[in-house]
C-alpha positions as CSV (number, residue, x, y, z in Angstrom):
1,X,0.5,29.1,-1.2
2,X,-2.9,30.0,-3.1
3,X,-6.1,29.1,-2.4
4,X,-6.4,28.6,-5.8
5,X,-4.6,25.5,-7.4
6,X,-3.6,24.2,-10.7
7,X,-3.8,20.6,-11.7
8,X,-0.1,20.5,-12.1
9,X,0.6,22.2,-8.8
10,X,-1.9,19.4,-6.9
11,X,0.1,16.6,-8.9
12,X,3.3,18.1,-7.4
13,X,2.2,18.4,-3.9
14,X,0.6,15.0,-4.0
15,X,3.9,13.3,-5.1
16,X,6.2,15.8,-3.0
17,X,4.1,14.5,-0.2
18,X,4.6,11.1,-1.3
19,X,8.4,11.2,-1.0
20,X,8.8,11.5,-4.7
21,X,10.6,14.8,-4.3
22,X,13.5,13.0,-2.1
23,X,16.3,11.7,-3.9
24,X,17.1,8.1,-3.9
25,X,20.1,7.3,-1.4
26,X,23.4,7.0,-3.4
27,X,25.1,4.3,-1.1
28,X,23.3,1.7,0.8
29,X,19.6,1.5,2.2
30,X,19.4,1.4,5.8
31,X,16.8,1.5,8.8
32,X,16.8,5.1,8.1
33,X,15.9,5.2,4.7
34,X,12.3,2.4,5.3
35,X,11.8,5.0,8.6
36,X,11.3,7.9,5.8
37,X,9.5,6.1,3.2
38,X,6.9,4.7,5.9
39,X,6.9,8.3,7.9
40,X,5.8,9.9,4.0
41,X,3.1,6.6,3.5
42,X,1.8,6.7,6.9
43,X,1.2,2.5,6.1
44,X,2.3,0.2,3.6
45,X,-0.7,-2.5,2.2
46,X,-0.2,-5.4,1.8
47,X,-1.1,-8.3,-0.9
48,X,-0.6,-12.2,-1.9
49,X,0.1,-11.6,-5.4
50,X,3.8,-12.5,-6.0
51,X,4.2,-12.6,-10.2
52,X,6.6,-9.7,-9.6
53,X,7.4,-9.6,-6.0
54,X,5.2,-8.8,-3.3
55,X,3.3,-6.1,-3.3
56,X,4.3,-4.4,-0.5
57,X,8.2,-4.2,-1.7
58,X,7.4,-2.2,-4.3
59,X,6.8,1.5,-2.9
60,X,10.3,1.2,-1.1
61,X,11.6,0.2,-4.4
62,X,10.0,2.8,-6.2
63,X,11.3,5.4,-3.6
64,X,15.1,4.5,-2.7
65,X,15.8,2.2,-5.6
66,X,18.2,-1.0,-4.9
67,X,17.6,-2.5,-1.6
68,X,18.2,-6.0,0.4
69,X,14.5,-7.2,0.5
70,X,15.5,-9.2,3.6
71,X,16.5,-6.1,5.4
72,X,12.7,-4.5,4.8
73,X,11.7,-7.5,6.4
74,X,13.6,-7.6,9.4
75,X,13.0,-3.5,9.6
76,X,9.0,-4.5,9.4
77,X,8.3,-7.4,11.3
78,X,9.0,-9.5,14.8
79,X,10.7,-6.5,16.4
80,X,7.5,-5.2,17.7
81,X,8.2,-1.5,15.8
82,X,5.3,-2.3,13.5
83,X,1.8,-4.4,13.8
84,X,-0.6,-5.4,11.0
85,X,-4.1,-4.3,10.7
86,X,-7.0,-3.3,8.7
87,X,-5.5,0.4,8.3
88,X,-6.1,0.5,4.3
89,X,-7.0,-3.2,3.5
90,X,-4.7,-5.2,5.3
91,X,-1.3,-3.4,6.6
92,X,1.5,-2.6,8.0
93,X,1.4,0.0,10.4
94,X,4.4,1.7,13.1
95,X,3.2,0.4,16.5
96,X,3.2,4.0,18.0
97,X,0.0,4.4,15.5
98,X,-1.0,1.1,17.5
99,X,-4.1,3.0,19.7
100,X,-5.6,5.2,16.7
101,X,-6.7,1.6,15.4
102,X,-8.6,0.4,19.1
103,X,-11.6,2.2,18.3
104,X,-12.0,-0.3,15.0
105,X,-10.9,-3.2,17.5
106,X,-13.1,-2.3,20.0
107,X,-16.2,-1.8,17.3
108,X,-15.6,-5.3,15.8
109,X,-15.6,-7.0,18.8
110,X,-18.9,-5.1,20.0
111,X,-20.5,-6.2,16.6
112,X,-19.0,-8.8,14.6
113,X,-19.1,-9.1,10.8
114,X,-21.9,-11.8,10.0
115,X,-19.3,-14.6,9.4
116,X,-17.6,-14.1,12.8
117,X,-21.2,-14.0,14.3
118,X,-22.3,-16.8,12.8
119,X,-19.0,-18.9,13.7
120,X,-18.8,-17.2,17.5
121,X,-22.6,-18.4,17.7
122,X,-22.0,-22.2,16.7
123,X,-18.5,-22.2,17.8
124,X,-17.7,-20.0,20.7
125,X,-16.0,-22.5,23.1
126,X,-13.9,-23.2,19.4
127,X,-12.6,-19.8,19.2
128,X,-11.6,-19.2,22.7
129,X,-9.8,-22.9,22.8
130,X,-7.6,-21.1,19.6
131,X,-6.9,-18.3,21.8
132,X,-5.6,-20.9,24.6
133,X,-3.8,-22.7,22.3
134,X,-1.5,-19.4,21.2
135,X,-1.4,-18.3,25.1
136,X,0.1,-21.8,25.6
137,X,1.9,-22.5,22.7
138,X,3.4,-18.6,21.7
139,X,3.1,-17.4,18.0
140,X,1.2,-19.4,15.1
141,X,0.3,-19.3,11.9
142,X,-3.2,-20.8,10.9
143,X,-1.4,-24.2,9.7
144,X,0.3,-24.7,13.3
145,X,-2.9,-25.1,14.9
146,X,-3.7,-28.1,16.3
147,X,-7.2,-28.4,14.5
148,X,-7.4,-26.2,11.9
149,X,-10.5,-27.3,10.0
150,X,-10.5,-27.6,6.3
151,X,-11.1,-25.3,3.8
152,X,-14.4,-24.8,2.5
153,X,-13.0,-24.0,-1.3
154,X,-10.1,-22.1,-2.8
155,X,-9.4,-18.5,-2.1
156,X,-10.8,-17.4,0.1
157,X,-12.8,-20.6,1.7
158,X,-11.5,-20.3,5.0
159,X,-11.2,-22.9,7.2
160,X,-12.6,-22.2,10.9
161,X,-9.9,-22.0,12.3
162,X,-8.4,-19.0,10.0
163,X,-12.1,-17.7,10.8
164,X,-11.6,-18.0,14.4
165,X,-7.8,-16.4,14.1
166,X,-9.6,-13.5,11.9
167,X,-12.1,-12.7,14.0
168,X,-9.8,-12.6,16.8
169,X,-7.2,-10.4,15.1
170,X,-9.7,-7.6,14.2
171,X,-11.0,-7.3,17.4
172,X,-7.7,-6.4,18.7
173,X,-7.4,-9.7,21.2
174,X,-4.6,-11.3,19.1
175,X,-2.2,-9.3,16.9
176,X,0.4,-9.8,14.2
177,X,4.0,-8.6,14.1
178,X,5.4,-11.3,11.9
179,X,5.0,-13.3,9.2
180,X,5.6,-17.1,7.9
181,X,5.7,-17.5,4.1
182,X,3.1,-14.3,3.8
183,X,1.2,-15.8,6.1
184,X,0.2,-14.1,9.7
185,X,2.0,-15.4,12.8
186,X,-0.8,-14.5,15.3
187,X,0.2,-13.8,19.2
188,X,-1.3,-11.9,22.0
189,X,-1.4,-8.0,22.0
190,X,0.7,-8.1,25.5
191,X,3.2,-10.6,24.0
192,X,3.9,-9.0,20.8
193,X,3.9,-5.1,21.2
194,X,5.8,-2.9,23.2
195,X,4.0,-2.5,27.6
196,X,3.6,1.6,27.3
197,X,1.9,0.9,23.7
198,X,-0.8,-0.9,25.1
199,X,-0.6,1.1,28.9
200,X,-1.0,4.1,27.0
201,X,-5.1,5.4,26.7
202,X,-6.8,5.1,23.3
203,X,-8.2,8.3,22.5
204,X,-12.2,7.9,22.0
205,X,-13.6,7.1,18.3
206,X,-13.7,10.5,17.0
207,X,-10.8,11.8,18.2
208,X,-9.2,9.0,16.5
209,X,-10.4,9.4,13.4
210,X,-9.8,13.1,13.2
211,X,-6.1,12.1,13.5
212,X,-6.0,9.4,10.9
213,X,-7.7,12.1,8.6
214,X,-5.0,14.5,9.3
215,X,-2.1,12.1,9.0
216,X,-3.9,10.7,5.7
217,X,-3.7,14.7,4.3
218,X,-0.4,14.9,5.6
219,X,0.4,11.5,3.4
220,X,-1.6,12.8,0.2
221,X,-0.4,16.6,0.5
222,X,-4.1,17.5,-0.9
223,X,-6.8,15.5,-1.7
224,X,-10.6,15.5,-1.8
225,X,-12.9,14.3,1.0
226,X,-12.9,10.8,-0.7
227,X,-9.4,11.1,-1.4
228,X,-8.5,11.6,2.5
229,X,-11.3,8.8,3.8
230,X,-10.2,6.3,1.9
231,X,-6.3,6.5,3.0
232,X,-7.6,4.8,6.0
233,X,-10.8,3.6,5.0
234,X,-13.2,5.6,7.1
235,X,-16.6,6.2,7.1
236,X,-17.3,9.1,4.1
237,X,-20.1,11.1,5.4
238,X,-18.8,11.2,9.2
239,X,-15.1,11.8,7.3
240,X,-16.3,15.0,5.0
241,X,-17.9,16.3,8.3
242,X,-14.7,16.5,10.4
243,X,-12.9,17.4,7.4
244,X,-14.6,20.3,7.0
245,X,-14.1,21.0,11.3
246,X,-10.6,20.7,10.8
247,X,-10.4,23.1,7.9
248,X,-12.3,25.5,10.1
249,X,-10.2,25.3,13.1
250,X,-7.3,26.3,11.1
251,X,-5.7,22.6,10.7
252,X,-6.4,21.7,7.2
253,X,-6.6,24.7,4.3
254,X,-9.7,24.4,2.2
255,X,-8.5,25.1,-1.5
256,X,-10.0,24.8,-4.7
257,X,-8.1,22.8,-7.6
258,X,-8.4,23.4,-11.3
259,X,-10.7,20.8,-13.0
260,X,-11.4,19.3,-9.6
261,X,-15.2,19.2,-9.1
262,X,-15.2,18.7,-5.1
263,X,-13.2,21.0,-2.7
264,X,-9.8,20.0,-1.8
265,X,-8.2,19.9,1.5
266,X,-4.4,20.8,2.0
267,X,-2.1,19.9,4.6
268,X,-0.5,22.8,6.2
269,X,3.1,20.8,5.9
270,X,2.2,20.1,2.3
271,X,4.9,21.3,0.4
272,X,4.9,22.7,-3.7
273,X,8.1,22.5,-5.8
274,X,8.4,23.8,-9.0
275,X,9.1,20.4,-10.5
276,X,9.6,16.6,-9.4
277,X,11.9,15.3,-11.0
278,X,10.4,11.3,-10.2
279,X,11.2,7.6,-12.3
280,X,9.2,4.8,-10.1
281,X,7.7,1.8,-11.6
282,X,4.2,1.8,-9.0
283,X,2.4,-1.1,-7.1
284,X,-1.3,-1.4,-8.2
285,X,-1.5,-0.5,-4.3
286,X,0.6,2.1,-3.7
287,X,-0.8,4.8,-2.2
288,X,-0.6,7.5,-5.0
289,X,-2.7,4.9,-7.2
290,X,-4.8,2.9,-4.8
291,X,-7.2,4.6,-5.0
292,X,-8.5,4.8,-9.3
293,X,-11.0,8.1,-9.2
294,X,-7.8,9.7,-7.5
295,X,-5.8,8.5,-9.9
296,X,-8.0,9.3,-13.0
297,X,-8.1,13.4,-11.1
298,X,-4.6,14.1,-10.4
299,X,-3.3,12.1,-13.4
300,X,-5.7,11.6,-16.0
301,X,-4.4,8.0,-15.8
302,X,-7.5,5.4,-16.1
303,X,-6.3,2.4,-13.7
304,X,-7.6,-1.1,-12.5
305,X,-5.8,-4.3,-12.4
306,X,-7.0,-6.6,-14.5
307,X,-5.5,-10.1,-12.4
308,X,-9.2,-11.0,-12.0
309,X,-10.0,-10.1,-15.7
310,X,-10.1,-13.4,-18.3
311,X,-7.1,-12.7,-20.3
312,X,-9.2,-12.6,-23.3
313,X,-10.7,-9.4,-22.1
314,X,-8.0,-7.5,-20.8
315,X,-6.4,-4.4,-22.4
316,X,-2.7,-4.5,-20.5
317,X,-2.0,-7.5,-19.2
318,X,-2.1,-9.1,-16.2
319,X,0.2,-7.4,-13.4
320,X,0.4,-3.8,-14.6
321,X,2.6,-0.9,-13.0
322,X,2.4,2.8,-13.8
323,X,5.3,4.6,-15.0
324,X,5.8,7.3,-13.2
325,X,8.2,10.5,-14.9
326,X,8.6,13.3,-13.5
327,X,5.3,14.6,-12.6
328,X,3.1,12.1,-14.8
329,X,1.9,9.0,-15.8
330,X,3.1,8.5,-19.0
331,X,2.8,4.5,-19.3
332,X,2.0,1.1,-18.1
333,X,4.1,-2.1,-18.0
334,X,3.1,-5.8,-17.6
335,X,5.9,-7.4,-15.4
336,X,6.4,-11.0,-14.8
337,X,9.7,-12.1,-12.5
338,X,10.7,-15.7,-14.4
339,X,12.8,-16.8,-11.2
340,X,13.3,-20.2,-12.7
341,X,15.0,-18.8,-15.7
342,X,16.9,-15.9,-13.8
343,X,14.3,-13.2,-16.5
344,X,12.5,-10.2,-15.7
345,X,9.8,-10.5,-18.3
346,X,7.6,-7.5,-20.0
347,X,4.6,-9.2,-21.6
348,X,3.7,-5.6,-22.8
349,X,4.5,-1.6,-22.2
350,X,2.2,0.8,-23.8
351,X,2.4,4.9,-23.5
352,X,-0.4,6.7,-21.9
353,X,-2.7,8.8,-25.3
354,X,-0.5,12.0,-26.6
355,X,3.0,10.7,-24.8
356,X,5.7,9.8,-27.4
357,X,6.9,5.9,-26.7
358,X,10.2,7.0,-28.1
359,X,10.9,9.9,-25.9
360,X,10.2,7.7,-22.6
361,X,12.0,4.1,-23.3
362,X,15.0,5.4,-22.4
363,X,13.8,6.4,-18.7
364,X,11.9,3.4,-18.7
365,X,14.7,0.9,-19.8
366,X,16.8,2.1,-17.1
367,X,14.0,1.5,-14.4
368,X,13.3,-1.9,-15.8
369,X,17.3,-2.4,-15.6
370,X,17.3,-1.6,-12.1
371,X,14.2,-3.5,-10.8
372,X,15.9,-6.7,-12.1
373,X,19.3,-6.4,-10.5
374,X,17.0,-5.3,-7.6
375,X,15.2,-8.6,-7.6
376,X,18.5,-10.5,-8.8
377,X,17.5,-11.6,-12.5
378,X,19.8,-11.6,-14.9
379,X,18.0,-10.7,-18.6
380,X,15.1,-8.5,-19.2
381,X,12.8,-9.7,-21.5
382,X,10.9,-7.6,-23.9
383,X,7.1,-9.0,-25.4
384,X,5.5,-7.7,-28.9
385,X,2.5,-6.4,-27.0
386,X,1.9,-2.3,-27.0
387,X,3.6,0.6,-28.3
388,X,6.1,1.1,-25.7
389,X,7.5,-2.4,-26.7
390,X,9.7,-2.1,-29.1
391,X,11.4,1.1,-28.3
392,X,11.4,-0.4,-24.8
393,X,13.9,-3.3,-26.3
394,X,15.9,-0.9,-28.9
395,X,16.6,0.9,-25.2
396,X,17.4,-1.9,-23.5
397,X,19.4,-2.9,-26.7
398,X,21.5,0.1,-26.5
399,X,22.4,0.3,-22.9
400,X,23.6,-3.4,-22.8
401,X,26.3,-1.9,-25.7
């Protein structure tokens, strides 16, 4: 492979290395087929938002196509085979990746985050009486606690007890393997995860770190310095450093990208086909968008979610996925699941500058087909807003004929 990239040739390795290159299974989805999609992400993030479905359903959709979204939950949660934790934002993570996380455990604990300080300072004997409570009591959400607190406003105005649990939680003394109505079950590390997890030695800070920068290349294919630091949100500056010891020692391949203005760093597992042949509709947080500047580089695709935008002010809509074909980007669509009325509803679908709406509704309709039979709506819904609209609902038109 050359030194030397073009754009088009990091776009295919990125998505190759994404699991974009693997065809969707033809019969059913199994064990097997999350194993792959979460070997290829490394993690899956997770978020409350649930006007489509949750977030974190939507990369396995994107990858494998119709699946039971009961068996993704029993696959990721109370068999002790995964754990949650801060690995990018708030995740779930395979438990054999449990120790590369102990060094961020062991760091919060040493120096807590101002709002655990400030609680573990007023309310110390608090906190460890929550930590009784789940010794005694097993596994618990925040609302089975005996004395919760009360919120101190909506959002996020935590209660302390969620504090407490939170505090707790990222400093490794209680963990989460389940879940109750999105929220965390909380229970004891030794409880909860497998005995030669915990047995086994956590290797020291920087020898962590190194790792989760290799398997973060490994997940991206090729990526920038920023690119690979953020997959698992660690520090830049100390990041770019190793980064550049890795590439030197032979395990990373420094290579330059056309139109990139940084050096690139490539996987030597990183794979380049001569096309992907790809139709996903994205999560705002899955991991070939998560993070915009990357997006904007390897697609030219301008990105941010606009839920927290008054909807006077924003230009898409309110719970927009990319449209991924082929190798591109070529469009956006704002999805709403109507449950009530048994509707998968498109607010608005508009074509990314120089595509032609006409020459991708077709693709489009059929994705939009799928994704309500996958989330078991009956009619598709088609709004006036955006270019891609009303080709969108000729497409959809058609294919019901």
């Amino acid at each position: 492979m050359p030194d030397a990239l073009s754009a088009a040739e990091a776009r295919r390795i990125a998505l190759t290395a994404q699991g974009f290159l693997d065809p969707r299974p033809r019969g059913r989805v199994d064990a097997r087929h999350f194993r792959r999609v979460l070997d290829r992400m490394g993690l899956v993030q997770l978020d409350a938002v649930n006007v489509l479905v949750r977030s974190h359903y939507l990369p396995f959709f994107a990858r494998l196509g119709l699946y039971d979204l009961d068996a993704l939950d029993r696959h990721l949660w109370g068999r002790g085979t995964h754990f949650e934790f801060w690995g990018h934002e708030a995740s779930v993570i395979p438990v054999q990746d449990y120790g590369l996380f102990r060094h961020r455990m062991e760091a919060r604990a040493a120096e807590p985050r101002p709002w655990a300080k400030q609680l573990l300072d007023a309310r110390g004997d608090y906190v460890e009486a929550l930590l009784d409570e789940i010794r005694e009591r097993g596994p618990l959400t925040v609302g089975d606690l005996e004395d919760a607190g009360s919120r101190t406003g909506p959002w996020w105005g935590w209660s302390d007890g969620k504090l407490a649990l939170e505090w707790l939680f990222a400093s490794g003394r209680l963990t989460a393997t389940s879940r109750s109505r999105f929220q965390r079950r909380y229970d004891l590390p030794e409880r909860a995860l497998p005995a030669p997890v915990l047995a086994a030695p956590a290797p020291p800070a920087e020898e962590a770190r190194r790792e989760l920068l290799l398997r973060a290349a490994r997940s991206h294919g090729i990526g920038t310095a920023r690119d690979l630091s953020d997959y698992y949100r660690l520090p830049y500056t100390a990041a770019r450093a190793a980064l550049r010891g890795l590439a030197a020692e032979g395990a990373l391949r420094l290579v330059s990208v056309e139109g990139w203005t940084e050096p690139a760093f490539m996987h030597p597992d990183a794979r380049l086909p001569r096309r992907v042949e790809a139709r996903a509709l994205l999560s705002p947080f899955d991991p070939v968008v998560w993070e915009r500047a990357r997006a904007e580089r390897v697609f030219d695709f301008h990105y941010r979610i606009e839920i927290y935008t008054p909807p006077a002010q924003r230009r898409f809509g309110y719970y927009v996925l990319p449209f991924l074909l082929g190798d591109r980007l070529v469009g956006r669509v704002d999805l709403k699941a109507d449950r009530a009325a048994g509707t998968l509803r498109v607010p608005g679908a508009f074509a990314e500058p120089g595509v032609r709406a006409a020459e991708v509704a077709e693709a489009l309709a059929q994705e939009v087909r799928l994704m309500a039979d996958w989330l078991g709506l009956e009619r598709v819904e088609v709004g006036a807003l955006g270019d891609l609209a009303r080709p969108l609902r000729t497409a959809l038109a058609t294919g019901r004929r």
